[in-house]
PQR file of N, CA, C, O and H, with PARSE charges and radii, in Angstrom:
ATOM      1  N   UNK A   1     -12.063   2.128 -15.107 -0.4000 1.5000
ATOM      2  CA  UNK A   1     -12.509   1.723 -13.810 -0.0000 2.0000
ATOM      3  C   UNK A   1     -13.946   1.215 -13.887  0.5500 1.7000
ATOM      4  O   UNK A   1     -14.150   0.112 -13.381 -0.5500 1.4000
ATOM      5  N   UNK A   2     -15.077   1.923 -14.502 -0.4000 1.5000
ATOM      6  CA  UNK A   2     -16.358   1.091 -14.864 -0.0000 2.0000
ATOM      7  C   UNK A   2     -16.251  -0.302 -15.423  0.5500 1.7000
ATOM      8  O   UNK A   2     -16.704  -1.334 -14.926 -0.5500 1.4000
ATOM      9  H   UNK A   2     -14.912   2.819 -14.913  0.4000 1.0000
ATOM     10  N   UNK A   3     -15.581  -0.158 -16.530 -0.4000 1.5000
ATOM     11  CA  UNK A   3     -15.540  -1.584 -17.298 -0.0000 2.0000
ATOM     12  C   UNK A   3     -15.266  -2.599 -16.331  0.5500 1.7000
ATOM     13  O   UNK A   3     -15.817  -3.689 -16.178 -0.5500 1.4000
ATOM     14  H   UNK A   3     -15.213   0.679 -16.934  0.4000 1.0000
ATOM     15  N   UNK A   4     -13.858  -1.804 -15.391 -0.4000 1.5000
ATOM     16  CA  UNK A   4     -13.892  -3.533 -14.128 -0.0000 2.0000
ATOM     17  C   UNK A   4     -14.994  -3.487 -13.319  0.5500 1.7000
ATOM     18  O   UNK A   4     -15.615  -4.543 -13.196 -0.5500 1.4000
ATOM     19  H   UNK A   4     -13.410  -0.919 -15.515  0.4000 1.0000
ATOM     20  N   UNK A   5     -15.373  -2.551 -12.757 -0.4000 1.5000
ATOM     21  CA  UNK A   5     -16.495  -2.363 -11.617 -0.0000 2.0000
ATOM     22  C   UNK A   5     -17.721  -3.116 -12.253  0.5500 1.7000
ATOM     23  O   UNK A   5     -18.376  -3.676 -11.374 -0.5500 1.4000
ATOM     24  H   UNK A   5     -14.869  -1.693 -12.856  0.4000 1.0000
ATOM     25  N   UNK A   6     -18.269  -3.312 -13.629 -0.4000 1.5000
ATOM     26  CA  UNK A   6     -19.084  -3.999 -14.234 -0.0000 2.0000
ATOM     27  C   UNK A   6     -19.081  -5.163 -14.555  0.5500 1.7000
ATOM     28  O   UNK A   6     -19.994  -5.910 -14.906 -0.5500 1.4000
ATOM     29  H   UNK A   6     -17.736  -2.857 -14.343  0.4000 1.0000
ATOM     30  N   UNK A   7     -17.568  -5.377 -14.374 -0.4000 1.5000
ATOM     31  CA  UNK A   7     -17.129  -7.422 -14.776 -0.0000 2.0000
ATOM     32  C   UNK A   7     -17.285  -7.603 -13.581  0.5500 1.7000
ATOM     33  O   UNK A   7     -18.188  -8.435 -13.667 -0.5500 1.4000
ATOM     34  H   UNK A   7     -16.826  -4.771 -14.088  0.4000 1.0000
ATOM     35  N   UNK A   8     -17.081  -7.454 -12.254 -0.4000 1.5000
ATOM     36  CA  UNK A   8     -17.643  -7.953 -11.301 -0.0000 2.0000
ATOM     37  C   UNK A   8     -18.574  -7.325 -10.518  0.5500 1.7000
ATOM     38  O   UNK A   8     -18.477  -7.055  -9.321 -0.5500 1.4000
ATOM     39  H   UNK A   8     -16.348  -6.777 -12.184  0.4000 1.0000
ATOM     40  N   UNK A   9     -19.813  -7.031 -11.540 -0.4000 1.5000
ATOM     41  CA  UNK A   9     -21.106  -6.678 -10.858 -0.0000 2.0000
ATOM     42  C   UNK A   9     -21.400  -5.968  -9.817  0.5500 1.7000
ATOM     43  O   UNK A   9     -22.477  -6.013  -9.223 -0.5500 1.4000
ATOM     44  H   UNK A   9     -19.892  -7.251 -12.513  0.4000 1.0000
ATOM     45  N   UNK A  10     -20.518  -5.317  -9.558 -0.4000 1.5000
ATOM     46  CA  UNK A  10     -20.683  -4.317  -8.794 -0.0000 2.0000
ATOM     47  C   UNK A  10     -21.600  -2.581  -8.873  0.5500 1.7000
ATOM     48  O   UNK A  10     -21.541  -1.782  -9.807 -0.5500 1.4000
ATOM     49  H   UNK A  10     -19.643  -5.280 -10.041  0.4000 1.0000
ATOM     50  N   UNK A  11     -22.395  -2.430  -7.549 -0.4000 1.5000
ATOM     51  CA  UNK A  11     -22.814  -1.096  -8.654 -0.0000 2.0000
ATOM     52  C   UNK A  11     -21.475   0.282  -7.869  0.5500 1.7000
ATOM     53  O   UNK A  11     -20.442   0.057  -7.238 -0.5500 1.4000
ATOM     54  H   UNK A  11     -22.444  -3.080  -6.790  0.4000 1.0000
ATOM     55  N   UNK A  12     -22.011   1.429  -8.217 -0.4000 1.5000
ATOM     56  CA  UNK A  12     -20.786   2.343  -7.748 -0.0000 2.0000
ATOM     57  C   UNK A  12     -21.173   2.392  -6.354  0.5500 1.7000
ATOM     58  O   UNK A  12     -20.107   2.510  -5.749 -0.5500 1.4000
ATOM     59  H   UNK A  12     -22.849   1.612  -8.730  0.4000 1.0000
ATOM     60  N   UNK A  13     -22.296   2.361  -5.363 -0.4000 1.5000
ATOM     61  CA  UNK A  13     -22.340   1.829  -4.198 -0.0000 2.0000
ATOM     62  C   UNK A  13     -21.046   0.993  -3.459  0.5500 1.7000
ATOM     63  O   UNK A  13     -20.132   1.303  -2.694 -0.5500 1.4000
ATOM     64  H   UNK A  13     -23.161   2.265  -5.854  0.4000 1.0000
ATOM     65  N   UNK A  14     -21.556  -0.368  -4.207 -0.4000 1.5000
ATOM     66  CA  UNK A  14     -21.043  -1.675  -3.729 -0.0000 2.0000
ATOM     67  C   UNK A  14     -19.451  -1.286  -4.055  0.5500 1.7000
ATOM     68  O   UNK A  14     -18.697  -2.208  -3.746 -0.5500 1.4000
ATOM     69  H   UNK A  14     -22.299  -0.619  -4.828  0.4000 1.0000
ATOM     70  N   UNK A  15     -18.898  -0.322  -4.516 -0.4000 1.5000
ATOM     71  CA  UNK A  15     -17.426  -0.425  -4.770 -0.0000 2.0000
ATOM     72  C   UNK A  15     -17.068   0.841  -4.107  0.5500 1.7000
ATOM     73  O   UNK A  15     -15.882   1.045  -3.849 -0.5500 1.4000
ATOM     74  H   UNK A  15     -19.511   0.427  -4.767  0.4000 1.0000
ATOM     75  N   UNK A  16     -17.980   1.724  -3.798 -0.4000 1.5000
ATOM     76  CA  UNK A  16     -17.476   2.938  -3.076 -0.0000 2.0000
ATOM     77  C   UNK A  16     -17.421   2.476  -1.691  0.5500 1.7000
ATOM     78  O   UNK A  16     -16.779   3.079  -0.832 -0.5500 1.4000
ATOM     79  H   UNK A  16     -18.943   1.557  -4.008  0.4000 1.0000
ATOM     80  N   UNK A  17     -18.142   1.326  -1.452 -0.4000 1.5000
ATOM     81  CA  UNK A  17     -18.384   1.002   0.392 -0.0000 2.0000
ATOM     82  C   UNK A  17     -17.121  -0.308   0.387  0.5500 1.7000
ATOM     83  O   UNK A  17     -16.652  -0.714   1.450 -0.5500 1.4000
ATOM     84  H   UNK A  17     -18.664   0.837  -2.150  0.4000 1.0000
ATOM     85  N   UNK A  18     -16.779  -0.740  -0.664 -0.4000 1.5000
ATOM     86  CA  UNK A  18     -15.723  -1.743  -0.537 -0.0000 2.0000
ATOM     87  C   UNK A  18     -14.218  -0.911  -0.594  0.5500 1.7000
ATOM     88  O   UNK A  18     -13.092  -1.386  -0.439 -0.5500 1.4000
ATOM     89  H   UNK A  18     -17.160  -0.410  -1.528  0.4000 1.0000
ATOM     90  N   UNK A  19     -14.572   0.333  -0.839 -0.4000 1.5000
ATOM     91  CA  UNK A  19     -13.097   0.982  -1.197 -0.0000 2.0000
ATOM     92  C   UNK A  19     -12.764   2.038  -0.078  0.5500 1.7000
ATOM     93  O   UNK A  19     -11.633   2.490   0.105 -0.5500 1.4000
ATOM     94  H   UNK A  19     -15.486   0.719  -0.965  0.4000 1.0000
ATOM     95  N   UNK A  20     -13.685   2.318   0.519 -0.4000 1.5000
ATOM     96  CA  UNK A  20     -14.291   3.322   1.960 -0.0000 2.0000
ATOM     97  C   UNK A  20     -14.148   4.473   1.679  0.5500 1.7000
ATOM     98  O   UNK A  20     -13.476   5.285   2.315 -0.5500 1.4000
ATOM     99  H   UNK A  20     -14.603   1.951   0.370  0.4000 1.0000
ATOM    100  N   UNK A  21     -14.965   4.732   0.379 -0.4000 1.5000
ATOM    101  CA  UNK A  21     -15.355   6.080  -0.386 -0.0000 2.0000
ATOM    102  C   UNK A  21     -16.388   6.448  -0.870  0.5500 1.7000
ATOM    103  O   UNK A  21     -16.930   5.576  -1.550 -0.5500 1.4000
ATOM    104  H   UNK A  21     -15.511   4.073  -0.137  0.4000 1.0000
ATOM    105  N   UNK A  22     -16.847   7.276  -0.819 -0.4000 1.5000
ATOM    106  CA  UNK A  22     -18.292   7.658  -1.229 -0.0000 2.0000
ATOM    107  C   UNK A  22     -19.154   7.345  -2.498  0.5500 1.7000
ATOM    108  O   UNK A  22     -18.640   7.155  -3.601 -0.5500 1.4000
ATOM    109  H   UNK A  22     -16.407   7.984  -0.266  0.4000 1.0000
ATOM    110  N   UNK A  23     -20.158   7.315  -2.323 -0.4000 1.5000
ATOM    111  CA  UNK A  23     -20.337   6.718  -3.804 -0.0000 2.0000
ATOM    112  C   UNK A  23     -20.592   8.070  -4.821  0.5500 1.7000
ATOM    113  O   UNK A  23     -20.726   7.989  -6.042 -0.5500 1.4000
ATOM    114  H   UNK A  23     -20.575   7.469  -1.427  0.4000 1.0000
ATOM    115  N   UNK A  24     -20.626   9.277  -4.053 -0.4000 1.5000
ATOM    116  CA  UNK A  24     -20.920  10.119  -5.445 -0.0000 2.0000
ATOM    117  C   UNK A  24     -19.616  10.365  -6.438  0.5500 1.7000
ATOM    118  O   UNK A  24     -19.526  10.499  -7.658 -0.5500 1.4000
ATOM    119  H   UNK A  24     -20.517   9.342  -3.061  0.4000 1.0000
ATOM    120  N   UNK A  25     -18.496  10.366  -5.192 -0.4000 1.5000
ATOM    121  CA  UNK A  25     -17.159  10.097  -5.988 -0.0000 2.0000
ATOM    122  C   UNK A  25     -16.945   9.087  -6.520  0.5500 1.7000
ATOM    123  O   UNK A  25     -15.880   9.304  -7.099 -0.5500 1.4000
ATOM    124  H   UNK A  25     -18.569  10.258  -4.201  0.4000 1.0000
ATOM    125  N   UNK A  26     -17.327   7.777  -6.798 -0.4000 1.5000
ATOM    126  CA  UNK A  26     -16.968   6.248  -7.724 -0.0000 2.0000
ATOM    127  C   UNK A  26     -17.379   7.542  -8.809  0.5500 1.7000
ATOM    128  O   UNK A  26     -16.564   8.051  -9.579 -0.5500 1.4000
ATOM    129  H   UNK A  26     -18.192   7.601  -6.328  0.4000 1.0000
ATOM    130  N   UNK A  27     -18.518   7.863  -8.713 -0.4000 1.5000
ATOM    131  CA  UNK A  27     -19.428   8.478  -9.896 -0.0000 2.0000
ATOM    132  C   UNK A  27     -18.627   9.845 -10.588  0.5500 1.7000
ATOM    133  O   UNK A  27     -18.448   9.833 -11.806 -0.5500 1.4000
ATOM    134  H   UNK A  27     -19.179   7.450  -8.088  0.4000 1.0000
ATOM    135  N   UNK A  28     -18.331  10.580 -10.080 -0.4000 1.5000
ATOM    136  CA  UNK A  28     -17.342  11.621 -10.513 -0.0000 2.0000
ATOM    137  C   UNK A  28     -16.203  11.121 -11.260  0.5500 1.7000
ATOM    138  O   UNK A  28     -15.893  11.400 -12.418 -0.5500 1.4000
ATOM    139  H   UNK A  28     -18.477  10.590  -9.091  0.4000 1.0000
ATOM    140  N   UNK A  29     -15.487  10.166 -10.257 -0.4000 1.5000
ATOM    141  CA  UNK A  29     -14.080   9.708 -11.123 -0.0000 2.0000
ATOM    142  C   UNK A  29     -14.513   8.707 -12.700  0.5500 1.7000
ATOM    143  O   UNK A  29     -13.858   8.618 -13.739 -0.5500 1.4000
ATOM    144  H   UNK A  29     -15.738   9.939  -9.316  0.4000 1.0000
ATOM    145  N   UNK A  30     -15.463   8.252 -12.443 -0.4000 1.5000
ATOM    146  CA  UNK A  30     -16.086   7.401 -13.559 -0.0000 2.0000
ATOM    147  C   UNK A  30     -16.633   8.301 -14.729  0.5500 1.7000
ATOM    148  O   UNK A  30     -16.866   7.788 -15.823 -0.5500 1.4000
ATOM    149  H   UNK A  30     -15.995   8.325 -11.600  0.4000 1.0000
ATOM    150  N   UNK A  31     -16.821   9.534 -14.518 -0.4000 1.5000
ATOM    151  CA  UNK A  31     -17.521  10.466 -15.626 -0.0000 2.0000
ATOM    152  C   UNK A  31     -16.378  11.387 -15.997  0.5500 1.7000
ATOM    153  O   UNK A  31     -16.657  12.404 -16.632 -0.5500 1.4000
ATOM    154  H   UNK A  31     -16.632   9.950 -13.629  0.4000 1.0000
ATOM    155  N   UNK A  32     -14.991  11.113 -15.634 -0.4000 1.5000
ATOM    156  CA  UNK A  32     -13.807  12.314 -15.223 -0.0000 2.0000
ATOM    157  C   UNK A  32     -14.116  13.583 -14.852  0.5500 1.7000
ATOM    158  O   UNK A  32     -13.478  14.523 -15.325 -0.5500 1.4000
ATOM    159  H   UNK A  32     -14.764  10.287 -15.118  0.4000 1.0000
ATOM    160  N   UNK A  33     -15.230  13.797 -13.872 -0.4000 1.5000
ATOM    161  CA  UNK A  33     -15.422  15.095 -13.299 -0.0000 2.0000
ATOM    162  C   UNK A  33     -14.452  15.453 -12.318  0.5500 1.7000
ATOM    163  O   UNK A  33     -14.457  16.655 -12.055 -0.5500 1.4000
ATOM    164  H   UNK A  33     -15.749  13.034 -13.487  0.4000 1.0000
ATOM    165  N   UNK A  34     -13.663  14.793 -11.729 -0.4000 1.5000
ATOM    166  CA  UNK A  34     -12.930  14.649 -10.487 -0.0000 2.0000
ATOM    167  C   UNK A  34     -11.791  13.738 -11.055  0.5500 1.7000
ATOM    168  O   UNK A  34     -11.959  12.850 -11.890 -0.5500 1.4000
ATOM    169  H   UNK A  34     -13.659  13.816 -11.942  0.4000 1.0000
ATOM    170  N   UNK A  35     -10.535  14.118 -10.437 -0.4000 1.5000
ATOM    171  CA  UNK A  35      -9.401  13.497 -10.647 -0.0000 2.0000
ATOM    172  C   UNK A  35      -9.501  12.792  -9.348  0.5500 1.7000
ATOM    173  O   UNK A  35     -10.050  13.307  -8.374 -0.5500 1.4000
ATOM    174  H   UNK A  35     -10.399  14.839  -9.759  0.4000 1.0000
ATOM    175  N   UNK A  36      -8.957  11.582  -9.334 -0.4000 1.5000
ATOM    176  CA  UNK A  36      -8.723  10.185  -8.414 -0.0000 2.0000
ATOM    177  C   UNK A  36      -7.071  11.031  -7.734  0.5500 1.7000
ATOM    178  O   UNK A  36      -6.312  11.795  -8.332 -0.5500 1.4000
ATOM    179  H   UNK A  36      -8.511  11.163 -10.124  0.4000 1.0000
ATOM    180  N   UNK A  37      -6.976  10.408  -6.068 -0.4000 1.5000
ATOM    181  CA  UNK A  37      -5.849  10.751  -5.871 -0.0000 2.0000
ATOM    182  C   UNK A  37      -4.871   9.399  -5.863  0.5500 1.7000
ATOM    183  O   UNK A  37      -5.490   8.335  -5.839 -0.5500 1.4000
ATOM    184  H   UNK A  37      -7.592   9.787  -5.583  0.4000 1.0000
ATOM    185  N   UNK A  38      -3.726   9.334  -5.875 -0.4000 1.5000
ATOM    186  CA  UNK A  38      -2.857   7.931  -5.672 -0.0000 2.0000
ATOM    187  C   UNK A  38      -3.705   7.440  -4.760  0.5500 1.7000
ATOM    188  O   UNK A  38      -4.506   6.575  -5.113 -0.5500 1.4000
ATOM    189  H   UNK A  38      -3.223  10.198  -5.895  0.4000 1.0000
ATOM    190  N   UNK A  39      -3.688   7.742  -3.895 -0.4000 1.5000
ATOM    191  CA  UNK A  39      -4.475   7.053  -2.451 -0.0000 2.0000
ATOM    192  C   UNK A  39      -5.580   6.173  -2.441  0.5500 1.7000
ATOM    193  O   UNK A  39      -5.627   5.012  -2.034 -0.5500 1.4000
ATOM    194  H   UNK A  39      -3.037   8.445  -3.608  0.4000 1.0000
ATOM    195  N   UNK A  40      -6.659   7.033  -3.055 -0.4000 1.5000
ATOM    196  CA  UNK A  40      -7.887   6.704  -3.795 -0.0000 2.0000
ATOM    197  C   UNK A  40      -7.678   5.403  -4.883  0.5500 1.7000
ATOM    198  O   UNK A  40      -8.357   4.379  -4.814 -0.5500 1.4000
ATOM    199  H   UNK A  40      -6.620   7.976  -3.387  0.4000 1.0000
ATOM    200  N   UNK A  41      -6.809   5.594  -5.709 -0.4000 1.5000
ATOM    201  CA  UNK A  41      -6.093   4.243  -6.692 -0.0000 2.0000
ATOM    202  C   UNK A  41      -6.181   3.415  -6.010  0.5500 1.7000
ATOM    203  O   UNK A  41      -6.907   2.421  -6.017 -0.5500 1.4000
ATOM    204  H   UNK A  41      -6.257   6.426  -5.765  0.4000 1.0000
ATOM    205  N   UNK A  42      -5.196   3.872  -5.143 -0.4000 1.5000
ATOM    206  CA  UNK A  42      -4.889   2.385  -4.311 -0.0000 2.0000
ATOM    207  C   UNK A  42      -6.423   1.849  -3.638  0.5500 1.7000
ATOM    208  O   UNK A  42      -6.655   0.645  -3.743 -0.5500 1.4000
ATOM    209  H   UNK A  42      -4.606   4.679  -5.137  0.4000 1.0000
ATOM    210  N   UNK A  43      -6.952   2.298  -3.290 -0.4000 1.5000
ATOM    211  CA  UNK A  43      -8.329   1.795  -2.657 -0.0000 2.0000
ATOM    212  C   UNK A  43      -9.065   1.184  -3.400  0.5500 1.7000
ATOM    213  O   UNK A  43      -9.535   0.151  -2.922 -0.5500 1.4000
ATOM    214  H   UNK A  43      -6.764   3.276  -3.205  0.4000 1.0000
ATOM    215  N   UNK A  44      -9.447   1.533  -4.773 -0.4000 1.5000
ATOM    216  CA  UNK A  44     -10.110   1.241  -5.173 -0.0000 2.0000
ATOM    217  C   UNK A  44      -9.878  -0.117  -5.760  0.5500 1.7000
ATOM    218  O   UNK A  44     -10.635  -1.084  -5.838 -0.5500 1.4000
ATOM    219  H   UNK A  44      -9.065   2.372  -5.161  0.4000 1.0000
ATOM    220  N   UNK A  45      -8.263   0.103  -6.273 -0.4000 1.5000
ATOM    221  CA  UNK A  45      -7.706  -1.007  -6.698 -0.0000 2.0000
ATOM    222  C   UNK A  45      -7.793  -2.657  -6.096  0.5500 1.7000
ATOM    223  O   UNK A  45      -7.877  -3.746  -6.664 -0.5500 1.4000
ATOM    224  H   UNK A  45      -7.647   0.888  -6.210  0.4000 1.0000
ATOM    225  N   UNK A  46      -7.713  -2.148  -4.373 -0.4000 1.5000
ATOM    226  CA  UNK A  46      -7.948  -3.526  -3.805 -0.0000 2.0000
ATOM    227  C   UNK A  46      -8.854  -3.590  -3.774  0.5500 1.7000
ATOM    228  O   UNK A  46      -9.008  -4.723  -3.320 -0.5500 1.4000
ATOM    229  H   UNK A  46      -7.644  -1.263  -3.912  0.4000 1.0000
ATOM    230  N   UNK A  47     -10.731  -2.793  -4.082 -0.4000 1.5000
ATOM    231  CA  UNK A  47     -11.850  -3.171  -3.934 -0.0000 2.0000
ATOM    232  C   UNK A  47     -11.910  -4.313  -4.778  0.5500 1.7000
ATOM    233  O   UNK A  47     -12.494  -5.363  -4.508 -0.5500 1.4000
ATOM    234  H   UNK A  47     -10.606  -1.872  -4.452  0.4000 1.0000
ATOM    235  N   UNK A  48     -11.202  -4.023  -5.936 -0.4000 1.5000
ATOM    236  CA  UNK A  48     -11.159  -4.838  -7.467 -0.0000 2.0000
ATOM    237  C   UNK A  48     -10.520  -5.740  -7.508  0.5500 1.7000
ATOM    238  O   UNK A  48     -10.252  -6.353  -8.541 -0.5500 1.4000
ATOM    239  H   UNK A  48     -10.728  -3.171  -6.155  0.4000 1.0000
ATOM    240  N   UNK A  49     -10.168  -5.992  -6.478 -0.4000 1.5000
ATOM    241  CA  UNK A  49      -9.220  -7.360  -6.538 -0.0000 2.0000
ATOM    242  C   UNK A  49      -7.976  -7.023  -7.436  0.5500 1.7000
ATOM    243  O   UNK A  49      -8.001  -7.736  -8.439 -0.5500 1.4000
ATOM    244  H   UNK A  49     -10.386  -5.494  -5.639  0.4000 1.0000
ATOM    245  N   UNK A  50      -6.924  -6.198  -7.414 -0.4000 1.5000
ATOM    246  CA  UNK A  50      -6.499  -5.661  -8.820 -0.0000 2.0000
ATOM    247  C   UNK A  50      -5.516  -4.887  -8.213  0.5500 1.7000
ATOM    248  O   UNK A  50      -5.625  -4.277  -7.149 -0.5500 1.4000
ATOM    249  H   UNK A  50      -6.904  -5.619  -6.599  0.4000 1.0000
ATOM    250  N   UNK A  51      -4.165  -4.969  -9.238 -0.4000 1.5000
ATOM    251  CA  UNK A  51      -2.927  -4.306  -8.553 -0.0000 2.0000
ATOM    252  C   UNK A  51      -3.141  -3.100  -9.432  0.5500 1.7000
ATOM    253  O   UNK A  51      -3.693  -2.966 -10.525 -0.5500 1.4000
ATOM    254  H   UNK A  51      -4.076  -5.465 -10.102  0.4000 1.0000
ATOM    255  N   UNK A  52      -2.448  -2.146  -8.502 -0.4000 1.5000
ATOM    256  CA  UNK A  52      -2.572  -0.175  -9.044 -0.0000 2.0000
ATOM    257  C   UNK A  52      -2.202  -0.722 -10.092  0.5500 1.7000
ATOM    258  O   UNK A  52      -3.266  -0.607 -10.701 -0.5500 1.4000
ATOM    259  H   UNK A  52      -2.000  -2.254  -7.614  0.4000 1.0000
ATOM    260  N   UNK A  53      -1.400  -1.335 -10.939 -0.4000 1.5000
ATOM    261  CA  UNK A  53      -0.732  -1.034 -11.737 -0.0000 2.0000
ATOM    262  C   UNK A  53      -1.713  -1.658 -12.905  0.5500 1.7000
ATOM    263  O   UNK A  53      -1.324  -1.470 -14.057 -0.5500 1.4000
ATOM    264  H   UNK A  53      -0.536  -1.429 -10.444  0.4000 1.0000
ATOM    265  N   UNK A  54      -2.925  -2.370 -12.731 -0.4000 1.5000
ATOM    266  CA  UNK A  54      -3.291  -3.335 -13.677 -0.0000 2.0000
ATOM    267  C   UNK A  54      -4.536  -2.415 -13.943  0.5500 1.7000
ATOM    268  O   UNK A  54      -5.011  -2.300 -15.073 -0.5500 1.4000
ATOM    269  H   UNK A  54      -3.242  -2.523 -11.795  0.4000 1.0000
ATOM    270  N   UNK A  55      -5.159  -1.611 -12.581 -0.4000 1.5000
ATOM    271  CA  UNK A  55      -5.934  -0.824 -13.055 -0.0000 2.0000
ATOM    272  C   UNK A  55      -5.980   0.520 -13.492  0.5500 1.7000
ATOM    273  O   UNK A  55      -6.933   1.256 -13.746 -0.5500 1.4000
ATOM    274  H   UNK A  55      -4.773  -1.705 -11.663  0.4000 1.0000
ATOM    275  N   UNK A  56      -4.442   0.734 -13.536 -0.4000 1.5000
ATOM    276  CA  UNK A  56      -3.712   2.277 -14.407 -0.0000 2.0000
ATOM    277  C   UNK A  56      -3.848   1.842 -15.819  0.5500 1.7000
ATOM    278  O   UNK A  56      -4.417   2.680 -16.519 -0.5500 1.4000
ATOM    279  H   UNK A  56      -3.668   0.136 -13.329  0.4000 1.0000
ATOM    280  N   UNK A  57      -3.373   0.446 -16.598 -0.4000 1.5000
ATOM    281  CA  UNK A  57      -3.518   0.041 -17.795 -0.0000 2.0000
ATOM    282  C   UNK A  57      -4.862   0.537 -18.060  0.5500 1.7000
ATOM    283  O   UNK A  57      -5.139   1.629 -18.555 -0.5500 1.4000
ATOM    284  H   UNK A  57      -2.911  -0.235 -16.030  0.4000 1.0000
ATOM    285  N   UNK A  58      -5.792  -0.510 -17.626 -0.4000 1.5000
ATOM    286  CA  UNK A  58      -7.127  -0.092 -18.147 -0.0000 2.0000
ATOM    287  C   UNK A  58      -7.658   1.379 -18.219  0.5500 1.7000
ATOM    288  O   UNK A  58      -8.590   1.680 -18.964 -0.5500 1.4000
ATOM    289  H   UNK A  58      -5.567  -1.397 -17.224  0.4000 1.0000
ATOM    290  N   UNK A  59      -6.959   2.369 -17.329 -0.4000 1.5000
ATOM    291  CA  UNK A  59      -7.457   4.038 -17.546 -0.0000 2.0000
ATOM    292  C   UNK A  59      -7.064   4.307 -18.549  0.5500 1.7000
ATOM    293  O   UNK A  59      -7.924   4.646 -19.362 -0.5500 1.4000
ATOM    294  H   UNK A  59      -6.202   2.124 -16.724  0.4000 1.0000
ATOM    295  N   UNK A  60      -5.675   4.302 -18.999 -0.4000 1.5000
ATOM    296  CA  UNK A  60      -4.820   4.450 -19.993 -0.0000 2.0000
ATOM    297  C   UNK A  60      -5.822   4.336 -21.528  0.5500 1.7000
ATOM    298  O   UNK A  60      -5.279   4.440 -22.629 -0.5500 1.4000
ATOM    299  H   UNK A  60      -4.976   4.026 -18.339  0.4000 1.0000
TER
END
């Protein structure tokens, strides 16, 4: 999820307010302190321009 959040310049701000989630959580799920819920996927996924499924590959 960083690696995309960084190809389009985003900081964890700019993707927590595009995904309508907090930014200390971008930051948690990005360090795996916190598990992401489906829900959350999905949010974030359309911040990214990006289908769940393209940004499950890249976790993987």
């Amino acid at each position: 999820m960083r690696d995309e959040r960084l190809k389009r310049g985003l900081s964890q701000e700019e993707l927590a307010e595009k995904a309508g989630l907090h930014r200390t959580y971008i930051g948690m799920i990005e360090r795996a302190e916190k598990n992401i819920t489906l829900i959350n996927i999905e949010k974030v996924a359309k911040a990214l321009e990006m289908s769940v499924e393209e940004l499950l590959r890249g976790i993987s």
